[in-house]
N, C-alpha and C positions, 0 to 999 in steps of 0.2 A: 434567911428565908427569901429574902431579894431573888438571889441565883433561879430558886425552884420558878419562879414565875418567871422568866428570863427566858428558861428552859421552853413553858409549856409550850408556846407557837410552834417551835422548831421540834417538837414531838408530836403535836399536834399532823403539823404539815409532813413531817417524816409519816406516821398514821397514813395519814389518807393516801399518801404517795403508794407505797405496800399495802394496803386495805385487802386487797385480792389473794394476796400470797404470803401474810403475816399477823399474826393477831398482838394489838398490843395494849397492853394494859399498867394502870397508872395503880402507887399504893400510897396512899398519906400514913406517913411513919407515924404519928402522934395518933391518929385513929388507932392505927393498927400494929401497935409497938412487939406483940408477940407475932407476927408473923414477918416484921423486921428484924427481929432479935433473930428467928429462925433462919433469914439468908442471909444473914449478917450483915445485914445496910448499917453504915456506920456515917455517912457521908450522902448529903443531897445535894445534888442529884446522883443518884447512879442507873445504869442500866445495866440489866441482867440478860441474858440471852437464855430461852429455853428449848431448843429444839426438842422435840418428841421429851417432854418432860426433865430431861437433863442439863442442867447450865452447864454451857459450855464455852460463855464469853462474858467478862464485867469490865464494865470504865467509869467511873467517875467526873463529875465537871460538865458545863455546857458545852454542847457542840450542836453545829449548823445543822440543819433538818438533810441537805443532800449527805453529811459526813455520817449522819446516825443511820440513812439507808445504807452508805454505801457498809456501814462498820457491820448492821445486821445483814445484810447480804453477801458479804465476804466469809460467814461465822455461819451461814443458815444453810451450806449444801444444796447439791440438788433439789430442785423445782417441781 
């Protein structure tokens, strides 16, 4: 559980970095084990990408708040 809290600043600050041109939202597994179970989160932290409703990019693990914008902006298409 360590990681997950590790994570949150640098998701946090990736957030507000994008705020204008990304929506992003956070899911506590234990809260919400059937809606985990449905995109198959196996591993915390992970991030999902969802353009226009379709994921179309996942990683796992911490990473830097600039490394999580540059990963969704690489993955998110035209603007």
């Amino acid at each position: 559980m360590r990681a997950v809290h590790a994570m949150a600043p640098a998701f946090e600050r990736a957030a507000g970095e994008l705020r204008t041109r990304v929506r992003f939202a956070k899911l506590n597994t234990e809260d919400a084990q059937r809606v985990a179970a449905r995109f198959g989160i196996r591993s915390i932290p992970t991030l999902i990408l969802f353009p226009r409703r379709r994921e179309v990019a996942r990683v796992r693990g911490r990473w830097m708040p600039r490394s999580i914008a540059s990963w969704v902006l690489s993955h998110s298409g035209p603007t």
